[in-house]
C-alpha positions as CSV (number, residue, x, y, z in Angstrom):
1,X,151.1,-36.2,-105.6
2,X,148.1,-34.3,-106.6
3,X,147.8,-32.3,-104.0
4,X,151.5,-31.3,-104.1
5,X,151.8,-30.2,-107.7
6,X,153.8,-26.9,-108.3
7,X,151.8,-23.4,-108.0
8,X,152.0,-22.9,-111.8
9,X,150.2,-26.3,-112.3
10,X,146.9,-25.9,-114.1
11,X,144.0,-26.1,-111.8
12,X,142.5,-29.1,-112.4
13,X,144.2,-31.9,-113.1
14,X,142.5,-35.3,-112.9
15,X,144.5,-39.1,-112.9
16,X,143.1,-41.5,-114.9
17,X,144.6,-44.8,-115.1
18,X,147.7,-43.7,-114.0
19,X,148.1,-40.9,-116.2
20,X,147.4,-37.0,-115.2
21,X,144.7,-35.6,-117.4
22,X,144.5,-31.7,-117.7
23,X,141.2,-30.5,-118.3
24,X,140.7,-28.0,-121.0
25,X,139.1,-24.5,-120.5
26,X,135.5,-24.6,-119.7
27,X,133.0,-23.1,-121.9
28,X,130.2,-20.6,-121.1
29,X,127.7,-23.4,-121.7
30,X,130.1,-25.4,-119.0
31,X,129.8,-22.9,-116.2
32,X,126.8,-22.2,-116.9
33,X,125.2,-25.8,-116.5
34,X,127.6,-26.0,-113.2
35,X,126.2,-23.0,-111.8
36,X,122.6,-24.0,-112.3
37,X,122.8,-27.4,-110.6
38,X,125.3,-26.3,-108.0
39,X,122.1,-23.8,-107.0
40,X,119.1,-26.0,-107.5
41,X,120.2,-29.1,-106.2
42,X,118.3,-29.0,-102.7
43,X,119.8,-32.4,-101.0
44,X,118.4,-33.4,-97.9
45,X,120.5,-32.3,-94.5
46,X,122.8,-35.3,-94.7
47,X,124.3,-34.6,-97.4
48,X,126.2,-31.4,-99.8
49,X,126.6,-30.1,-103.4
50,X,130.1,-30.1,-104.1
51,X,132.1,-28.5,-107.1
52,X,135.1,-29.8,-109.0
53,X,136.6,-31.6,-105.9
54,X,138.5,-35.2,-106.8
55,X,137.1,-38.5,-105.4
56,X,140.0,-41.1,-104.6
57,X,139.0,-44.5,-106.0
58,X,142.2,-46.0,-105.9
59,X,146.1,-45.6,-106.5
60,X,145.7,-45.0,-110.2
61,X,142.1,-43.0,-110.3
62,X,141.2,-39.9,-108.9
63,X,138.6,-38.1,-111.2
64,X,137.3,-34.5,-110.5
65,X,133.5,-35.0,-111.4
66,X,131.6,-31.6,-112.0
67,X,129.4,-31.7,-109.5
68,X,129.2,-34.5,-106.6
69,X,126.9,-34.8,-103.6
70,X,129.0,-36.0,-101.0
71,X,127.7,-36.9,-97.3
72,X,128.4,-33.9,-94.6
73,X,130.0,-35.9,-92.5
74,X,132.8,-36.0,-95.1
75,X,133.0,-32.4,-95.2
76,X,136.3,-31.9,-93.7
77,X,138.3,-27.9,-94.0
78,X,141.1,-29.6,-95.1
79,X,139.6,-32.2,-97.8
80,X,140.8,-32.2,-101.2
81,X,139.4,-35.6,-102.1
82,X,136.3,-37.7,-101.4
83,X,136.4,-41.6,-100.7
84,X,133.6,-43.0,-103.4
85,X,131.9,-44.4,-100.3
86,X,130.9,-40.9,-99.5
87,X,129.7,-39.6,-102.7
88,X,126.2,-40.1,-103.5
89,X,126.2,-38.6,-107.2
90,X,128.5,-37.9,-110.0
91,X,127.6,-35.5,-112.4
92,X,130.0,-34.6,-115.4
93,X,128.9,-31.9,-117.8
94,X,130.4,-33.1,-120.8
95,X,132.8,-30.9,-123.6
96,X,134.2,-31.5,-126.8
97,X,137.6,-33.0,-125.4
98,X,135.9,-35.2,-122.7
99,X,133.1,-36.9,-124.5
100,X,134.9,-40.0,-124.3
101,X,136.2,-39.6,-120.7
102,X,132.6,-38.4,-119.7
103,X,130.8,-41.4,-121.8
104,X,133.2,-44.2,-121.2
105,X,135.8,-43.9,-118.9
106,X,134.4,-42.3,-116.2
107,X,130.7,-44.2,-115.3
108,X,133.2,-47.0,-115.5
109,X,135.3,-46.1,-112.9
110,X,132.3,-44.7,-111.0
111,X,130.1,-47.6,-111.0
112,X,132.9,-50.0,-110.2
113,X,133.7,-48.0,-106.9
114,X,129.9,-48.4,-106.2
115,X,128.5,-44.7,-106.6
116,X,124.9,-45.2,-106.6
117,X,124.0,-42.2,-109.2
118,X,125.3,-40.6,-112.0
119,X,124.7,-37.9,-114.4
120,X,125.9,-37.0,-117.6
121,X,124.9,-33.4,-118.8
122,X,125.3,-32.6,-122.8
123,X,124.8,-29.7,-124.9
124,X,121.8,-29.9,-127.2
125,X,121.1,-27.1,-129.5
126,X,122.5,-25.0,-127.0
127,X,120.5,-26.4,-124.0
128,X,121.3,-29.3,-121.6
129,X,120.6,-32.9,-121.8
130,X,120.7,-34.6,-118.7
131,X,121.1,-38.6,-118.9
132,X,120.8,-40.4,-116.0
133,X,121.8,-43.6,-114.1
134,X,121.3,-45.6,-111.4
135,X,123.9,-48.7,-109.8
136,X,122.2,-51.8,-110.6
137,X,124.3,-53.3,-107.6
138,X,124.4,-57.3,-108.6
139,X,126.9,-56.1,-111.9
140,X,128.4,-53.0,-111.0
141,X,126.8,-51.1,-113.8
142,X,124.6,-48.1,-114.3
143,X,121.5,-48.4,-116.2
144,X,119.6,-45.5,-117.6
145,X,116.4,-43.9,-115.6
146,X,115.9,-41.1,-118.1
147,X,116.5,-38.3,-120.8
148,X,115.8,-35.2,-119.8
149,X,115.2,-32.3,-121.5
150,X,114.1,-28.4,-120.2
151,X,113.2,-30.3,-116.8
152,X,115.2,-32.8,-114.6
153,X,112.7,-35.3,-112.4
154,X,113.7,-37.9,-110.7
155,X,114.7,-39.9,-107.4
156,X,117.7,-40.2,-106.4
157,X,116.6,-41.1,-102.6
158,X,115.2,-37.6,-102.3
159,X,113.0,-36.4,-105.1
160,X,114.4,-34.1,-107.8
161,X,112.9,-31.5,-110.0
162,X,115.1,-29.4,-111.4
163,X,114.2,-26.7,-114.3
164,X,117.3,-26.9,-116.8
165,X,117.1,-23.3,-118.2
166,X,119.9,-21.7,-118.2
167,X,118.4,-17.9,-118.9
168,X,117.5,-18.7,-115.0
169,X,121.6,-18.0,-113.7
170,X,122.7,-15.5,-116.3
C-alpha cells in the first residue's frame, strides 16, 4: 500500500508495527549528516550507498533507514524497497521526534531481520556522534564497536574512515 499512497501524501512515510509513521521535516544538521556520509562512504564494488529507500522486513515493518548500503545486485530501476537480506548497513541519523524510533524500535527490528551493521548518528554540540553496532549472530542483537566523535574508523567488511565534519559539504 506504500507504494500506492495518493500524490499529496507526505514523502516519506515509514510502517512500523502496523502503523504508518510520517517523518517530520529534517533539520539542517539532518541533511547535512546525510549528505556527508552519502559522499564518503566508498563501499567496495559489490555493493551501494543508498538514501531514504524502505527495506521490507515483513507485512507489518517497512522502515526507511537514512542511509543503507545495499548489494548492487539489488539495484533494480524500479525498486522502492530492499529485502533485509540485501542490506549490509542501516544508518539512522537521529532527530528530536525519532529518538525513540532511532534508539529502540528500529535496531530492533533491524537486528531481528539479521542486518549485520548498524549506525546511529546524534547531534552533539552541534557535531555528529556516530554509535555503532555489529550482529552478534547467536542472539539476534547488536552490540556496540564504538563512539565516534570528529572521525568514523572502523570495519564493517571493508575498512572505514570517515572525517565527520560537516564544514567539509556546506
Amino acid at each position: 500500500m506504500l507504494d500506492h499512497l495518493p500524490p499529496d501524501a507526505p514523502p516519506h512515510v515509514e510502517l512500523i508495527d502496523g502503523s504508518l509513521v510520517m517523518m517530520s521535516p529534517q533539520t539542517a544538521f539532518h541533511m547535512l549528516t546525510l549528505r556527508l556520509l552519502e559522499q564518503s562512504l566508498k563501499p567496495p564494488h559489490e555493493l551501494v550507498v543508498a538514501r531514504e529507500m524502505a527495506i521490507t522486513l515483513g507485512m507489518r515493518q517497512r522502515p526507511e533507514p537514512d542511509i543503507l548500503l545495499v548489494k548492487r545486485s539489488a539495484l533494480e530501476s524500479q525498486v522502492t524497497t530492499f529485502n533485509p537480506q540485501d542490506v549490509h548497513l542501516v544508518v539512522e541519523v537521529v532527530s528530536e521526534e525519532s529518538v525513540d524510533l532511532d534508539r529502540t524500535t528500529k535496531p530492533i527490528k533491524y537486528s531481528d531481520a539479521g542486518i549485520r551493521h548498524f549506525w546511529r548518528v546524534e547531534q552533539e554540540d552541534g557535531h555528529p556522534v556516530a554509535y555503532t553496532f555489529e550482529l552478534e549472530p547467536a542472539v539476534r542483537a547488536y552490540v556496540p564497536t564504538g563512539i565516534h566523535r570528529k572521525r568514523l574508523v572502523t570495519n564493517i567488511g571493508f575498512d572505514v574512515d570517515l572525517d565527520l565534519d560537516l564544514d567539509r559539504v556546506i
